[in-house]
TIBA-863262 format. One record per residue (C-alpha): residue in three letters; x, z, y. Coordinates in steps of 0.02 Angstrom, whole numbers, padded with zeros to 5 digits, always signed. Example, Ala and Ser with C-alpha at 12.3 -4.5 7.8 and 13.67 -1.06 7.14 Angstrom:
BEGIN
ALA+00615+00390-00225/SER+00684+00357-00053/
//
This chain:
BEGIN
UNK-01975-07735-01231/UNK-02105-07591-01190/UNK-02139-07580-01026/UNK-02091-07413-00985/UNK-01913-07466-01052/UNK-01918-07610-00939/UNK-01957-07472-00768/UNK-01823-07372-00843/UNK-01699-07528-00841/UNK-01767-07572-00655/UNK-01731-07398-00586/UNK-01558-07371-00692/UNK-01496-07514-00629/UNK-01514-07472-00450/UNK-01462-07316-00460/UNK-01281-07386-00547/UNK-01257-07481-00391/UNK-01279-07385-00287/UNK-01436-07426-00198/UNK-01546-07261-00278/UNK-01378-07123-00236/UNK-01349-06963-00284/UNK-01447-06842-00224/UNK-01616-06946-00159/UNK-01785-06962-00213/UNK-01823-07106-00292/UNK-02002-07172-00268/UNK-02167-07079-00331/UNK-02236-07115-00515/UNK-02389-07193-00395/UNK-02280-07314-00319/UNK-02203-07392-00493/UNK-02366-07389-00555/UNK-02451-07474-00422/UNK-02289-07605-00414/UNK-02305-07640-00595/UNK-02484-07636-00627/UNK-02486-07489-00750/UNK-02549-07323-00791/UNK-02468-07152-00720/UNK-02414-07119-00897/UNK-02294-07270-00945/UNK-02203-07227-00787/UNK-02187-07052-00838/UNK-02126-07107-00996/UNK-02019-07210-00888/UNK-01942-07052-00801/UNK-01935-06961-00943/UNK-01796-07076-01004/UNK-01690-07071-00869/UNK-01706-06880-00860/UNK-01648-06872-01046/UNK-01503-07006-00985/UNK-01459-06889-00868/UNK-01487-06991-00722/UNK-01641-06892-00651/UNK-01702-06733-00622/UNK-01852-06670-00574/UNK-01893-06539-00438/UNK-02063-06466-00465/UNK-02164-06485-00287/UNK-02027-06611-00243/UNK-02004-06770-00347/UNK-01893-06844-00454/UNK-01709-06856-00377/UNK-01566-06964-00416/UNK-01449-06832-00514/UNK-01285-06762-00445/UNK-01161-06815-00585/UNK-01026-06679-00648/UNK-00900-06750-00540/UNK-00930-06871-00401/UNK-00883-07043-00479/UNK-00853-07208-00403/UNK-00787-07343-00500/UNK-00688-07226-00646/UNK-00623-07113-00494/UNK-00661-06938-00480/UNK-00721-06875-00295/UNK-00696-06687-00320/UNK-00703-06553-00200/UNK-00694-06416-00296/UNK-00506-06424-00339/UNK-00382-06323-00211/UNK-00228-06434-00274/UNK-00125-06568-00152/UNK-00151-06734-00219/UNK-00028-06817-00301/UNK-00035-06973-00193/UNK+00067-06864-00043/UNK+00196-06818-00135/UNK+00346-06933-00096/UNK+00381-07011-00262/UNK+00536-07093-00195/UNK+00627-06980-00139/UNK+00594-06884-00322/UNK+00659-07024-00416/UNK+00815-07035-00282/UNK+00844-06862-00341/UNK+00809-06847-00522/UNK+00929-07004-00525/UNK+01077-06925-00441/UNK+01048-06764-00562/UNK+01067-06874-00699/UNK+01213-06958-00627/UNK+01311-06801-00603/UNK+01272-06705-00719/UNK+01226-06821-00857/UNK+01192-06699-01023/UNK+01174-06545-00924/UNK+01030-06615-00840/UNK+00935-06556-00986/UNK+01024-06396-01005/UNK+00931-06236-01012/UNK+00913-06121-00854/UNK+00939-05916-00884/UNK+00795-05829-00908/UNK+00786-05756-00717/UNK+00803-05940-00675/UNK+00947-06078-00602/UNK+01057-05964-00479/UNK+01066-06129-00345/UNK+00881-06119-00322/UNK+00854-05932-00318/UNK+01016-05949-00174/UNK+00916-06070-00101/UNK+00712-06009-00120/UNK+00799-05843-00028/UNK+00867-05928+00121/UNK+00693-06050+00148/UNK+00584-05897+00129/UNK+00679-05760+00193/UNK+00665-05646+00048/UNK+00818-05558-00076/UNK+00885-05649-00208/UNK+00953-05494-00305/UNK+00758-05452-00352/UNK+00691-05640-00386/UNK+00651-05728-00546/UNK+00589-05925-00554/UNK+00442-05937-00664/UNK+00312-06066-00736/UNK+00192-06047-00573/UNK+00101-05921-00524/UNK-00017-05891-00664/UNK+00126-05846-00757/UNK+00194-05728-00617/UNK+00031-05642-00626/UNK+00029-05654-00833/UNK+00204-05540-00822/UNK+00144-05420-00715/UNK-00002-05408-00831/UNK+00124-05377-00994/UNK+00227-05253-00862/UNK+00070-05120-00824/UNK+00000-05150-01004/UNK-00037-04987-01020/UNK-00118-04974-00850/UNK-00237-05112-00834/UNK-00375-05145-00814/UNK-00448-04986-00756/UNK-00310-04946-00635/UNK-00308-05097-00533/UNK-00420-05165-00400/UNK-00447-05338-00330/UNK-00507-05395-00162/UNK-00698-05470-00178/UNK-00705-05599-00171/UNK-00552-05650-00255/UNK-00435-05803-00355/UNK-00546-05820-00534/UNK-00378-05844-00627/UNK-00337-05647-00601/UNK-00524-05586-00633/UNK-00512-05663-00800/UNK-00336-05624-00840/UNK-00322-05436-00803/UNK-00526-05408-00845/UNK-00566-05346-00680/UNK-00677-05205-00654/UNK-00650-05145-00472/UNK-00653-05224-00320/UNK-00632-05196-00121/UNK-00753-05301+00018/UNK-00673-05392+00150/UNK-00674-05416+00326/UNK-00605-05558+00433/UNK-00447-05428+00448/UNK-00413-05387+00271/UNK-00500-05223+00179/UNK-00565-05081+00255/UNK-00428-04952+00254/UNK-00555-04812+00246/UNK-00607-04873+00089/UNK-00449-04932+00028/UNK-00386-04751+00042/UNK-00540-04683-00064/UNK-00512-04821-00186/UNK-00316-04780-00195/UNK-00324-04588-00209/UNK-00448-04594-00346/UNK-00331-04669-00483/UNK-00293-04861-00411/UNK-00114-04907-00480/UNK-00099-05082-00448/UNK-00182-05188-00284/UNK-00202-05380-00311/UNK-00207-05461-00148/UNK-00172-05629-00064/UNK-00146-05565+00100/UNK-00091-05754+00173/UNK-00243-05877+00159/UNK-00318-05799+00049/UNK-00433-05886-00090/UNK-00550-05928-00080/UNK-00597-05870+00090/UNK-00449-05928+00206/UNK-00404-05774+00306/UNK-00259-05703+00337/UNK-00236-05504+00330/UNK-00188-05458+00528/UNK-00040-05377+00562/UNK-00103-05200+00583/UNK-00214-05203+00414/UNK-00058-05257+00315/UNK+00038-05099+00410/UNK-00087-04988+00335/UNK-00115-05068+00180/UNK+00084-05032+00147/UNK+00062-04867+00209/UNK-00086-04823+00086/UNK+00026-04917-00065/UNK+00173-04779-00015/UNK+00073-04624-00004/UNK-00018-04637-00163/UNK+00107-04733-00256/UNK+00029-04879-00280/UNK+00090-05052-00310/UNK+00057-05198-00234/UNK+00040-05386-00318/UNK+00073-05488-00166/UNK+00002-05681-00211/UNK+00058-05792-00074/UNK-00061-05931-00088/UNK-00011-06048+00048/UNK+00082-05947+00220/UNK+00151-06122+00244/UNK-00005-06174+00332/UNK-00032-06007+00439/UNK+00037-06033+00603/UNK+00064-05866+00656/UNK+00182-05788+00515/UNK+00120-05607+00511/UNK+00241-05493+00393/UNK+00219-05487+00230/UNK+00192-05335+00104/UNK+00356-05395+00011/UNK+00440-05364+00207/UNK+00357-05192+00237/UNK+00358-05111+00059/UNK+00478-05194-00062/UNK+00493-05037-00140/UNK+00287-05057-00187/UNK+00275-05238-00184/UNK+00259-05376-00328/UNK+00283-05539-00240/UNK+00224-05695-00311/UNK+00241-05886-00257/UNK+00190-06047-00306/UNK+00288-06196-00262/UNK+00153-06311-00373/UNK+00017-06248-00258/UNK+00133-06308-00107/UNK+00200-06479-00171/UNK+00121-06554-00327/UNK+00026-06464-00498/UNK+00112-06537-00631/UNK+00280-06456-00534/UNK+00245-06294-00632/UNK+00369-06188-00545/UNK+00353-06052-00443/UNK+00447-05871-00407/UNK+00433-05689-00393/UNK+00528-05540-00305/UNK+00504-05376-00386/UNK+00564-05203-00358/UNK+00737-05164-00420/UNK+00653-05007-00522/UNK+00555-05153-00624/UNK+00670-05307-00625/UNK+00734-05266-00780/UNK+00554-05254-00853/UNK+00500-05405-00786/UNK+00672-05502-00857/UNK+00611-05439-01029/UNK+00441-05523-01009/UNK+00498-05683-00948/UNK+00610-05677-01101/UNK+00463-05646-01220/UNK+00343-05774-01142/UNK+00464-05930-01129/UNK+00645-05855-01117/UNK+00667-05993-00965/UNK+00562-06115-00845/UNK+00606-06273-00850/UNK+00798-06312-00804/UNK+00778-06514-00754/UNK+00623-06437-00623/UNK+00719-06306-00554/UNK+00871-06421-00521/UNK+00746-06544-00437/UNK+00673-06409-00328/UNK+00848-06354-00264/UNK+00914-06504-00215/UNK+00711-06543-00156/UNK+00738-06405-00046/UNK+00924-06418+00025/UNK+00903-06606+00072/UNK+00770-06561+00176/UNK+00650-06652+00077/UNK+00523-06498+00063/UNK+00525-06455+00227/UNK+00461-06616+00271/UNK+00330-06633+00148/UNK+00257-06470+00215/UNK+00256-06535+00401/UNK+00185-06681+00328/UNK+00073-06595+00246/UNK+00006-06497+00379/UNK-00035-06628+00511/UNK-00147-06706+00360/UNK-00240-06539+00313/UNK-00276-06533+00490/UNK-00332-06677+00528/UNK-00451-06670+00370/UNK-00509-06505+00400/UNK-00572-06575+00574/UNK-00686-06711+00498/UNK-00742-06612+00368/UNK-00797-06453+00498/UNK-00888-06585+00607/UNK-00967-06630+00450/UNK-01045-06459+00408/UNK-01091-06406+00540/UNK-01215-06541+00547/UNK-01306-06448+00439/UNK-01416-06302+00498/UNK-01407-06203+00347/UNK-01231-06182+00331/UNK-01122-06055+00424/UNK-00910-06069+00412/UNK-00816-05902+00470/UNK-00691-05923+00596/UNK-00495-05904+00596/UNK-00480-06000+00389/UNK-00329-06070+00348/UNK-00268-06191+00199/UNK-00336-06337+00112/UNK-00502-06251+00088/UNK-00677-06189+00199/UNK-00782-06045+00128/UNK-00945-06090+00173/UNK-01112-05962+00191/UNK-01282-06053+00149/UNK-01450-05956+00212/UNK-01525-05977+00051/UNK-01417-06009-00141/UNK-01383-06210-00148/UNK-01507-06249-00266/UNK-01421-06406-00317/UNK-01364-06475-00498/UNK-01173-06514-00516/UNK-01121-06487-00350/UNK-00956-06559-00298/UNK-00867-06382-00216/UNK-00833-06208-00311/UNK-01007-06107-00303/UNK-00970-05910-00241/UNK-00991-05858-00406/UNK-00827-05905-00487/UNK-00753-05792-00374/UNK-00871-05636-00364/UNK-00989-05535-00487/UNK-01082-05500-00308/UNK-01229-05579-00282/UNK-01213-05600-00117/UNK-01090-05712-00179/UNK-01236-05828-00238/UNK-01279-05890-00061/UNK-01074-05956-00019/UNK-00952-06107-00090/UNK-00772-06155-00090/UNK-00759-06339-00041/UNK-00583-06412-00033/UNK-00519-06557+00047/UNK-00332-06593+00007/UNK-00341-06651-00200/UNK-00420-06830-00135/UNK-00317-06968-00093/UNK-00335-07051+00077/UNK-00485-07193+00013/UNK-00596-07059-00095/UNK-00589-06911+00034/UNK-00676-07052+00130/UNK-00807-07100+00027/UNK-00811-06913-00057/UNK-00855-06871+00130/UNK-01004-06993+00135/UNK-01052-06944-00015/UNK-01055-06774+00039/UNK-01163-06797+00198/UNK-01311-06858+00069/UNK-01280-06678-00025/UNK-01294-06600+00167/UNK-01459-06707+00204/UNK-01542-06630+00055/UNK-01493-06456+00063/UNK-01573-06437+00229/UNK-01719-06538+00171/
//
């Protein structure tokens, strides 16, 4: 074996287990020369290897550095902080099985059974009463991409030079409706002033999440979502309402669909509040467009999935959901509280107050200028380039063991951005 294969081998090796991690400099060309007796160039040609392996990378001025791998791995698990989901590991799979057993027991064939196209009537009765919201206007769909994938099909002819999105905003709707115009953001929501410009100079449709709102976590006050209605009514205007998670807010402020249900499309998903593969979530529309909106559930999938929505109602009226989402909040709390301690060890990094969710938007002083970083970079959100300089990292899609070791791994990242 040539020798530079042999370094290669020596240095792969250590960085598999673990004792060369992610993120750190491994030794200088000098030193492996100097340890094995050889010239600069075999251990070049040595490097060179495990660059092409994908194992190093090198940093002109810096070194050569252990390389961040697309997702943070640990024995065939996938430490990832970029994805805003609940992990599946909280869901209570017992109490599932309890149900989709007694569904099956009573119901036997009709478990299977298609739902109408506006969805099953026992979970629209129900959805109404947990949320507070009419039942005459709402429609079940396949989550909330879909919600926003009707509205789309509804204001065809309208989009997407008539509609304007908050900046930054959910990447889903950029890419869906082809965004062109956006609105900046303050801690409180959008300036109004603005807004109002914006809105009298041809805006039809506003997309907003009003109620931790990704990826930045606030929540719209009180008086901005007053005059946000106000500004939808006057110029006619109407407003897509995504309600990302209001679960986790403690303060409920009122929502757009409560102020201006005349000028409000409100959309929900319950896999964003329980578990992905649930697909299932709802919307409340206007009564002047329920009828258009019926039509383009029928053309996209005539019905959401009947054996899910009879899950989700009894889910709900046994109590089960309510429980998962206290549940749920104690964890995301207690999470968010070791992973704030944990950035804000690092000097570079600012977090804006008052977030909410399973999420932190984070400011750095100067663009991470790291490979295959773990959290969503700014720029899958925004066409700004402020944008460059900030990250979503999210903390709720680990279970319990790997949001442990995904935060060690993470305080290496830390140690070399500020280095």
């Amino acid at each position: 074996m040539p020798l530079y294969e042999e370094i290669a081998r020596q240095i792969r090796e250590r960085i598999v287990n673990g004792e060369y991690p992610p993120g750190e400099r491994i030794p200088s060309i000098r030193h492996f020369a100097g340890r094995f007796g050889c010239n600069k160039l075999t251990v070049q040609k040595a490097f060179e290897r495990l660059t092409a392996e994908g194992l190093l990378e090198k940093i002109v001025g810096s070194g050569s550095y252990v390389k961040f791998p697309e997702k943070i791995q640990s024995a065939g698990e996938v430490y990832d902080l970029s994805t805003d989901y609940l992990s599946e590991s909280f869901f209570p799979h017992g109490l599932a099985g309890e149900i989709f057993q007694e569904i099956f027991k009573r119901q036997e064939g009709g478990a299977l059974s298609a739902a109408p196209i506006a969805g099953d009537p026992g979970l629209i009765e129900v959805l109404g009463r947990f949320y507070q919201l009419p039942t005459r206007r709402m429609l079940v769909v396949s989550g909330a991409q879909q919600g926003l994938d009707l509205a789309a099909k509804v204001f065809a002819a309208r989009v997407p030079d008539t509609i304007l999105f908050e900046d930054p905003t959910y990447p889903g709707a950029i890419s869906l409706f082809k965004a062109r115009h956006f609105i900046p953001l303050d801690r409180f929501g959008p300036r109004i002033e603005t807004l109002e410009t914006r809105m009298a100079d041809g805006i039809r449709l506003f997309y907003t999440m009003p109620s931790v709102h990704n990826p930045t976590g606030i929540s719209y006050s009180t008086a901005r979502r007053e005059a946000v209605a106000r500004l939808a009514e006057t110029h006619g205007v109407f407003i897509i309402e995504d309600d990302y998670l209001s679960e986790f807010v403690d303060d409920r402020r009122p929502r757009f669909v409560d102020i201006a249900p005349a000028r409000t499309i409100y959309i929900k998903s319950l896999s964003q509040t329980t578990v992905a593969g649930l697909r299932l979530g709802f919307m409340v529309v206007p009564a002047s467009l329920y009828d258009h909106f019926i039509h383009a559930k029928y053309t996209s999938d005539i019905g959401s999935n009947g054996l899910m929505q009879k899950f989700f109602d009894a889910f709900v009226r046994g109590g089960g959901y309510r429980r998962f989402l206290d549940s749920i909040t104690e964890r995301m709390q207690a999470r968010k509280a070791r992973l704030v301690k944990l950035l804000n060890t690092a000097g570079s990094l600012t977090l804006a107050p008052g977030q909410h969710g399973g999420s932190l938007w984070v400011q750095c002083r100067n663009r991470p200028n790291l490979p295959h970083v773990p959290w969503a970079p700014g720029r899958q959100f925004s066409f700004n380039p402020a944008m460059e300089n900030c990250f979503r990292i999210s903390f709720m899609a680990l279970n319990d063991a790997d949001f442990d070791r995904a935060l060690e791994y993470l305080e290496r990242i830390l140690k070399r951005l500020d280095g």
